[in-house]
C-alpha positions as CSV (number, residue, x, y, z in Angstrom):
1,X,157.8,-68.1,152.1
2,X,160.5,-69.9,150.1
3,X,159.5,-72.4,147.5
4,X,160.2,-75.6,148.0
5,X,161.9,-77.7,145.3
6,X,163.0,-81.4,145.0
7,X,165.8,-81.5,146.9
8,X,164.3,-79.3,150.1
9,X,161.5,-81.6,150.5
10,X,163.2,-84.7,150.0
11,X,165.4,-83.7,152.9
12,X,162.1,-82.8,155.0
13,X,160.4,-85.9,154.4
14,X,163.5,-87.5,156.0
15,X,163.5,-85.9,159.1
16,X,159.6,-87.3,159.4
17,X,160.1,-90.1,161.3
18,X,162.6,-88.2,163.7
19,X,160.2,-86.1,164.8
20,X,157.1,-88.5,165.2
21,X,159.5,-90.0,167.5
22,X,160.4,-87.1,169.7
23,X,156.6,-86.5,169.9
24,X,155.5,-89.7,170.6
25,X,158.5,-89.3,173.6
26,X,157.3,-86.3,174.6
27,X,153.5,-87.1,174.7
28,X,154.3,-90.1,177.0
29,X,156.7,-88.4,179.2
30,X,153.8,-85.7,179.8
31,X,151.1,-88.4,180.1
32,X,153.0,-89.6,183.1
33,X,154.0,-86.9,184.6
34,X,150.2,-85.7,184.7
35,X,149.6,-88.9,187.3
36,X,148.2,-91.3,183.8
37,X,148.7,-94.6,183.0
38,X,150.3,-95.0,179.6
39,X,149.5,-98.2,177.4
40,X,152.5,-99.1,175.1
41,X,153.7,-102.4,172.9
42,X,157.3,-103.4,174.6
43,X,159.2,-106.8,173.3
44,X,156.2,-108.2,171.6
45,X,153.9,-107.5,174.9
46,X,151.6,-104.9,175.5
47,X,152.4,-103.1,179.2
48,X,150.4,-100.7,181.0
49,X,153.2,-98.0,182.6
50,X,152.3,-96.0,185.4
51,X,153.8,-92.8,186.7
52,X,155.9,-94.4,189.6
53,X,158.0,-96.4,186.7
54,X,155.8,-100.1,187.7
55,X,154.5,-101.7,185.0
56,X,151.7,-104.1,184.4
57,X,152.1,-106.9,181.6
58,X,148.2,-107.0,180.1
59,X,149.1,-109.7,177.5
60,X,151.0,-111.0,174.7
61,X,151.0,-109.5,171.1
62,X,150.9,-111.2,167.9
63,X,154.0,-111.1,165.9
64,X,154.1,-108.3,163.4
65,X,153.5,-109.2,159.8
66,X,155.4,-108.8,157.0
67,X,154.5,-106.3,154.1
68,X,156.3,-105.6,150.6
69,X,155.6,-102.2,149.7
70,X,152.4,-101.9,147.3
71,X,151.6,-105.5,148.7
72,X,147.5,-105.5,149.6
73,X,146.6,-107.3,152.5
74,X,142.4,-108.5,153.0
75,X,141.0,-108.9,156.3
76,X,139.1,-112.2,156.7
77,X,135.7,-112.0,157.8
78,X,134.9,-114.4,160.6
């Protein structure tokens, strides 16, 4: 196996998020065509998709929230 230096993994890291998108494409193209209902946040709502291409709107989602890199975020306990 070739060793990997700087400038190789710098330019795998990039393709990272390239390919944790194709899979996540992939996983929900086969979830559907295996007759399942997929569950997936669309335009700030959260959908339920079923294998015939209807969709069910199950409710609205919060906005996301904005955080700076190395920013720490603490959950309030109710």
């Amino acid at each position: 196996m070739k060793k990997l230096d700087e400038k190789n993994m710098t330019v795998r890291e990039e393709r990272i998020p390239f390919l944790a998108e194709d899979a996540v494409k992939k996983a929900r193209t086969k979830t559907l065509n295996s007759g399942r209902n997929v569950m997936e946040a669309v335009n700030g709502k959260l959908i339920e998709s079923h294998p015939d291409g209807s969709y069910r709107v199950i409710r609205p989602l919060a906005p996301p929230i904005t955080v700076a890199p190395g920013q720490k975020r603490v959950r309030r306990s109710k």
